[in-house]
Structures are given as C-alpha cells and as structure tokens.
C-alpha positions as CSV (number, residue, x, y, z in Angstrom):
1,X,38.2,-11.7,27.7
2,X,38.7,-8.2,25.6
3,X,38.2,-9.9,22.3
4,X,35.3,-11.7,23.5
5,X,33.4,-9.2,24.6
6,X,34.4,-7.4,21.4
7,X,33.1,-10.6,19.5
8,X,29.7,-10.5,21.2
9,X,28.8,-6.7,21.1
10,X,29.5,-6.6,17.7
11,X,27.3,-9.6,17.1
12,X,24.5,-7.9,19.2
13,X,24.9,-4.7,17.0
14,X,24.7,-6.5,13.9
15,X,21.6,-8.6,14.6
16,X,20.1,-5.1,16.1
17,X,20.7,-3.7,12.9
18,X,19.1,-6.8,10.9
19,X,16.5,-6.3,13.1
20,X,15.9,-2.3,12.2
21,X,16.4,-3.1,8.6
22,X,14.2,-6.3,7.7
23,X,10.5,-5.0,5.8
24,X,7.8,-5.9,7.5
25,X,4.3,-5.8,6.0
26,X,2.0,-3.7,7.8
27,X,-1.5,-4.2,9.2
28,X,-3.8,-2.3,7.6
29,X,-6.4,-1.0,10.0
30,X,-9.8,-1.3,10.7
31,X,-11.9,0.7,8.4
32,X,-8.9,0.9,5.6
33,X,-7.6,0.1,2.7
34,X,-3.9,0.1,2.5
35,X,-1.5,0.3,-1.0
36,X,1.7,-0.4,-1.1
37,X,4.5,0.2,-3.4
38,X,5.7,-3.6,-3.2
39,X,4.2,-6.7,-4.2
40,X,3.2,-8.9,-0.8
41,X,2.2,-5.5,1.1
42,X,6.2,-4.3,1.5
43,X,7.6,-0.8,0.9
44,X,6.4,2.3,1.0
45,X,2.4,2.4,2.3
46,X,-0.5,4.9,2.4
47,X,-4.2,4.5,3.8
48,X,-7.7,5.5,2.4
49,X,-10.5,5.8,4.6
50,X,-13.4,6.8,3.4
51,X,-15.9,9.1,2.4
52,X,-14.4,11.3,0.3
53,X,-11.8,11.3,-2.5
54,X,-8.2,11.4,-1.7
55,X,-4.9,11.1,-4.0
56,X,-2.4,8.0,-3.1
57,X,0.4,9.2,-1.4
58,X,4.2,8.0,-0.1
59,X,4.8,6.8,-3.4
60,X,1.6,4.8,-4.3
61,X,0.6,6.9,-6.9
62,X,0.7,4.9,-9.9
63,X,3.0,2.8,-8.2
64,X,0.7,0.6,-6.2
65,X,2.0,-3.3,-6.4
66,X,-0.7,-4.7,-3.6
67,X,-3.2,-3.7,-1.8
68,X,-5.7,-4.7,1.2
69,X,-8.9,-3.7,2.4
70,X,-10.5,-3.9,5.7
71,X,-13.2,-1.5,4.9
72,X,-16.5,-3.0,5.4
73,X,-18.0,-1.7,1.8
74,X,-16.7,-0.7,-1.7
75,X,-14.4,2.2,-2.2
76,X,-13.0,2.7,-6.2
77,X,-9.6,3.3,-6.9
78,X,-9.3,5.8,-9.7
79,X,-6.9,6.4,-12.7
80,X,-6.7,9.6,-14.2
81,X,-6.5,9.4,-18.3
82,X,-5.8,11.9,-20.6
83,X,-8.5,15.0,-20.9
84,X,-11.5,14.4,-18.4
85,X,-11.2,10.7,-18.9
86,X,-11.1,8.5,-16.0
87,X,-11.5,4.8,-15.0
88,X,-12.6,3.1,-11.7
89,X,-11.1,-0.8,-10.1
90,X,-14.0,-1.5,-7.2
91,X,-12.2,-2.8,-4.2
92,X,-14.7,-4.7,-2.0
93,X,-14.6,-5.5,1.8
94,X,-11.7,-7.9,2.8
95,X,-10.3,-7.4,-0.9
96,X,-6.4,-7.8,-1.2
97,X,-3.6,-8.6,-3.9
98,X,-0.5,-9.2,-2.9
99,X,0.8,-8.8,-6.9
100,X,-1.6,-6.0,-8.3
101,X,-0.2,-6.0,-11.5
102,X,-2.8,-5.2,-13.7
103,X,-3.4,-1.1,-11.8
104,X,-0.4,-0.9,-10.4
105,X,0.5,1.6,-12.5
106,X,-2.8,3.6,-12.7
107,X,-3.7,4.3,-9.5
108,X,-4.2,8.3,-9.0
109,X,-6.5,7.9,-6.0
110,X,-9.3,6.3,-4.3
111,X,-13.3,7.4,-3.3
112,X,-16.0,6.0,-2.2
113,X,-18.1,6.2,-5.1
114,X,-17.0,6.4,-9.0
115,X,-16.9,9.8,-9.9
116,X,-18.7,9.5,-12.8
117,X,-15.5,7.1,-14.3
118,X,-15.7,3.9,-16.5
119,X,-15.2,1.1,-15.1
120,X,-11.5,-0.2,-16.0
C-alpha cells in the first residue's frame, strides 16, 4: 500500500509540475496590442494601449517574433535607426502574425501615430 501511494503522489506532482511549466499563449485584451518574444504568441509578452508612445518591454524590444491586435484602429510600431532616423510597420485592428519575421528585430516601440518616421 506504501509504494502505491508513493507511485501515485509522485505522479500527481509530476503532472502538477507539467502543468505549471507548459507555455500558454495569452489573450491579448480588449483595446491592445500584444508582442511577444516567440513565434505563435509564446514567451515573454508586453501590451500597448494607446495614445501615446511607449517603448516594448519584457524583452520585446527588438525581439518581437508575433504579435496581435485587438485595438479597434491603427497604432505604428516604430524602429529606431541610426541618427534621427526612424521607420514605422502600421498594425491595423484584428492584425496578428504568429511568425513576425520581417520586424522582429526592429521593434523599439509602438504609438498611435508615426512620429514623423518612414514607412518601413
């Protein structure tokens, strides 16, 4: 009976574990746009919501692998070049990619308008 009840609380610790330790995309809220350090919306995450400018954070910043909006308008995501250069990616309402390849390394930050940037 000892090693039985051994057996099972150590498979009930184990499958707690896999349970505590499994990613799990998150919902991105109403009103947001969501980045995350991943491709298919896992790792690390941060949230925009506009107006204003803010600068990615948890890790996104220029290491931003998907993204999803659930902002009903356009917000920019901004890279930062070299001098006072800049360039903007326009991220419409209901906008995702689960494989943001082509700025996942640019992303600095995200407004709701352009910021006087080129578009990129």
């Amino acid at each position: 009976m000892r090693r039985t009840i051994t057996t099972t609380a150590a498979t009930a610790v184990f499958a707690a574990a896999l349970t505590f330790t499994a990613p799990v995309a998150q919902a991105t809220p109403p009103g947001r746009v969501c980045f995350w350090t991943e491709p298919g919306m896992m790792g690390q995450s941060w949230c925009y919501g506009p107006p204003g400018y803010a600068e990615a954070e948890n890790g996104t910043q220029r290491h931003a692998y998907s993204f999803e909006s659930r902002y009903n308008g356009t917000v920019y995501a901004i890279s930062y070049g070299a001098g006072s250069s800049c360039l903007y990616r326009e991220i419409r309402a209901d906008d995702y990619d689960e494989n943001w390849t082509a700025w996942a390394v640019k992303l600095d930050g995200v407004s709701h308008e352009t910021m006087g940037c080129e578009p990129g």
